[in-house]
C-alpha positions in Angstrom: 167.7 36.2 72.3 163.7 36.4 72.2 163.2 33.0 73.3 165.7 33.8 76.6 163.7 37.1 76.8 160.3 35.2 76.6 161.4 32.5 79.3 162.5 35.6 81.8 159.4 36.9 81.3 157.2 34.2 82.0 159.6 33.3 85.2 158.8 36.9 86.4 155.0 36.6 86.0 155.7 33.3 87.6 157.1 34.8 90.9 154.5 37.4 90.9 151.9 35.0 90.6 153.0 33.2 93.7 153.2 36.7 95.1 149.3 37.6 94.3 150.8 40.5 92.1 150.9 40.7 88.6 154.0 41.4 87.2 156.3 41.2 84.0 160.4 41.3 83.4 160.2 44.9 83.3 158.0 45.8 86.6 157.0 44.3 90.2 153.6 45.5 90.7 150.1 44.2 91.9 147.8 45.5 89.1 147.0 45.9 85.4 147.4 49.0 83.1 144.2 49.5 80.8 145.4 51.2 77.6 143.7 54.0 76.8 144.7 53.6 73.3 142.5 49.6 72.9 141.3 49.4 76.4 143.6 45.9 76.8 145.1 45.3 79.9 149.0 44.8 80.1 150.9 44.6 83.5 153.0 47.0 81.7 153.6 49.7 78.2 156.2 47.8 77.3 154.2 44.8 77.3 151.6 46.5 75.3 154.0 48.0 73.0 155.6 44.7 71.9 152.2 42.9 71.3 150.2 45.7 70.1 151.1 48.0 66.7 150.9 51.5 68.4 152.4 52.7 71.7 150.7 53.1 75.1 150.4 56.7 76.5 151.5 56.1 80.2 150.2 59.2 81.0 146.8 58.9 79.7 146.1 55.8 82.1 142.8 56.2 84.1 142.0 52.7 85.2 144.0 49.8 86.5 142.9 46.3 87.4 143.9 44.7 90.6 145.9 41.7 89.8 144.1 40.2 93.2 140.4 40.7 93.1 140.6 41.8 89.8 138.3 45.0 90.8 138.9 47.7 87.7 139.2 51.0 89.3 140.4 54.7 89.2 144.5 54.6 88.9 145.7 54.7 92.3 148.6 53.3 94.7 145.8 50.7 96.7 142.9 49.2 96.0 139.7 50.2 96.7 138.6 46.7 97.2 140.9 44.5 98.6 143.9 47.2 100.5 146.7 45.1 98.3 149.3 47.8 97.5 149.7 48.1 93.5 153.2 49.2 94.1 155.8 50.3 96.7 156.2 53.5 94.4 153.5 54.8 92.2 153.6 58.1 90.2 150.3 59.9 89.6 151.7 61.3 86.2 153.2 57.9 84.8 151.6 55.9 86.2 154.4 54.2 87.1 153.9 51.0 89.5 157.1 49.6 91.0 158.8 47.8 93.9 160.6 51.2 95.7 164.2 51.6 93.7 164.5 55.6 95.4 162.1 56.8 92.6 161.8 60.2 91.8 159.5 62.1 89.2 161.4 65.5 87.3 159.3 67.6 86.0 161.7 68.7 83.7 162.5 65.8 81.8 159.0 64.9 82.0 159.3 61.1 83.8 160.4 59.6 86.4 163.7 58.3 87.1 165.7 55.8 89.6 167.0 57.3 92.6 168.0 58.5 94.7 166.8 62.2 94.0 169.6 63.8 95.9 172.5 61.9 93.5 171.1 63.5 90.6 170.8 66.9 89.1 168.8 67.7 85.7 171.2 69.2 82.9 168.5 72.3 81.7 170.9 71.9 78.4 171.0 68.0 77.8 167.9 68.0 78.9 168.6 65.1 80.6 169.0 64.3 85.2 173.0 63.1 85.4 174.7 61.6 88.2 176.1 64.7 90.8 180.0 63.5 89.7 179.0 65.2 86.0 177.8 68.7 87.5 180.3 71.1 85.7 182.1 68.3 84.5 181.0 67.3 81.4 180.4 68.8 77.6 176.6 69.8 77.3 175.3 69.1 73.7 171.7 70.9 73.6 169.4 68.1 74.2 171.2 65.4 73.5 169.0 62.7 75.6 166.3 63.3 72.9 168.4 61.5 70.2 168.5 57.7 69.7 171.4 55.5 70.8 174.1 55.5 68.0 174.6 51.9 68.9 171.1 50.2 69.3 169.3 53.1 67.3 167.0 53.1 70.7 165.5 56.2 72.5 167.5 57.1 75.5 165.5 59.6 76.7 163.0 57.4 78.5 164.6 53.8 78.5 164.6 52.3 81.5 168.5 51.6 81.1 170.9 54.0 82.1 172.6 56.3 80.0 176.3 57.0 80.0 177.7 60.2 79.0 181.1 60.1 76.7 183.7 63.2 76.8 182.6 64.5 73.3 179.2 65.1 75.0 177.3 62.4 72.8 175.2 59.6 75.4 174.7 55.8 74.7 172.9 53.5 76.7 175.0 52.1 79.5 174.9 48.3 78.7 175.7 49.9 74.5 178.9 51.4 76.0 180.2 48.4 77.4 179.8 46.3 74.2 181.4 49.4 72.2 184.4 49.0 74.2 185.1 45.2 73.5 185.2 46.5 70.3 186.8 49.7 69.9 187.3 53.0 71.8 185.4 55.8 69.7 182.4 57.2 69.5 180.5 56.0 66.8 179.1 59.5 66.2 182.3 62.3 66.6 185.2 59.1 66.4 186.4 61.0 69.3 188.1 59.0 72.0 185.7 57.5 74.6 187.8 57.1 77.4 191.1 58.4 78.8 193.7 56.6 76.1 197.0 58.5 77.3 198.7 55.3 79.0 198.0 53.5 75.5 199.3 56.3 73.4 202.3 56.4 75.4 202.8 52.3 74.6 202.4 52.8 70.9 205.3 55.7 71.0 207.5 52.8 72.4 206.3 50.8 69.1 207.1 53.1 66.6 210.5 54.1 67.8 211.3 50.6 68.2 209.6 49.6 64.2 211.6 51.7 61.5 209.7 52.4 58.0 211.7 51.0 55.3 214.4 53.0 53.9 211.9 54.5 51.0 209.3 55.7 53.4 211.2 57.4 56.0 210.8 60.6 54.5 207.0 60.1 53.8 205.0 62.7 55.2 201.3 62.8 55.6 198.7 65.2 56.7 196.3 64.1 59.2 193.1 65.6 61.4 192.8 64.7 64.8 189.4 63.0 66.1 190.5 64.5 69.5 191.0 67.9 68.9 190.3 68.6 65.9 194.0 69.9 65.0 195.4 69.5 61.7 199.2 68.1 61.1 201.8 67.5 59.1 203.5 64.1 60.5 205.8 61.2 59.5 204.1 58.4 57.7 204.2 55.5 60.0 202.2 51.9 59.5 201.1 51.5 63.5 199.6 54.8 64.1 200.6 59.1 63.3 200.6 61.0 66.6 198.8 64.8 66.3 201.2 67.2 66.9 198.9 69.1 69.3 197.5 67.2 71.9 199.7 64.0 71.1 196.8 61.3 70.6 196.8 58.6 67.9 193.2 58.9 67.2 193.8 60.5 64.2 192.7 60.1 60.0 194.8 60.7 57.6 193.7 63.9 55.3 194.9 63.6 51.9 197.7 61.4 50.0 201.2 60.7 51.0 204.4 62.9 49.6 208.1 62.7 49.7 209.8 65.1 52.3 212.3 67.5 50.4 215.7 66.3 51.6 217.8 68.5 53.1 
């Protein structure tokens, strides 16, 4: 994993080279960030974060170096020197040099994000810019993007990797939700199902009517609490899965011990 990490990123500074740019695995751009923090240069904060023991404060750049002439000057989208173009998109407040991938800064969530604007809207109570498809359409939880990933244990808030919103409300980085589901279909916060599961529920019905308990369980009962809906139920033990009685989803835990149905 770090050695394939470390190879793509000296292809990257590779291509840039031959470009007259400086550049990294994370950015395209044609100049050098001097940290405020240890006045090192880095083509990028990530860079400096993951040689360096402290973080970079993006927004505290003042001075760049041009990755052609090597001129050090004031932050800025040109340079003074030579005309080269430090990046297709710049931000004044991050600082952010990149190739142009529809950029837009919000004000609200404090940094810029990948475009375009007019696909996004900010979430005032996630806190967080969401694809247009999730306006009115999803469960706010008060800001939510300021919590690490549940998978990675990463922020979300400003990683460059999308974030992907779950029913419950709860966000994980996109590429985290994808290796969730090869393993299961809950999220690892709530246990509340991640995805529409009604086809699957409807399969596992066909399952348990067709797989009788033995004779000595069939009048086990168990009470269980559903991770969907919350609802409490008093159900038929089976061994594949107990169905809640409210909103009929298997995604349910079983809430105390097992007794004996009175017979009638």
């Amino acid at each position: 994993g770090g050695r394939r990490e470390r190879f793509r990123g000296l292809v990257a500074a590779m291509a840039a080279a031959e470009a007259g740019g400086a550049g990294c695995e994370h950015y395209r751009r044609g100049c050098l960030l001097q940290a405020p923090c240890c006045g090192k240069f880095y083509v990028c904060r990530l860079c400096h974060d993951s040689k360096e023991d402290h973080q970079m404060d993006r927004f505290k750049v003042k001075q760049v170096q041009c990755a052609k002439c090597k001129s050090i000057q004031q932050a800025q989208q040109s340079c003074e020197d030579c005309s080269s173009m430090f990046g297709e998109y710049y931000c004044g407040i991050c600082h952010l040099f990149d190739k142009d991938k529809k950029q837009y800064h919000c004000e609200k969530c404090g940094i810029c994000r990948i475009g375009p604007k007019e696909d996004f809207f900010h979430c005032s109570k996630c806190n967080l810019c969401l694809a247009l498809s999730l306006q009115g359409n999803h469960k706010c939880i008060e800001n939510v993007s300021r919590q690490d990933c549940p998978i990675c244990l990463e922020d979300i808030h400003t990683s460059r990797v999308g974030a992907h919103v779950l029913p419950c409300g709860h966000l994980l980085h996109r590429t985290c939700y994808e290796d969730m589901l090869k393993e299961g279909y809950r999220c690892p916060l709530c246990m509340h199902s991640a995805l529409d599961m009604s086809r699957y529920w409807r399969q596992l019905d066909d399952e348990v009517a067709q797989t009788p308990m033995p004779t000595e369980y069939q009048n086990m009962t168990v009470e269980i609490l559903c991770n969907d809906c919350s609802a409490r139920s008093t159900v038929q033990f089976h061994i594949l899965g107990m169905k809640c009685t409210s909103c009929e989803s298997y995604n349910t835990a079983q809430d105390g011990g097992c007794r004996m149905a009175l017979e009638q």
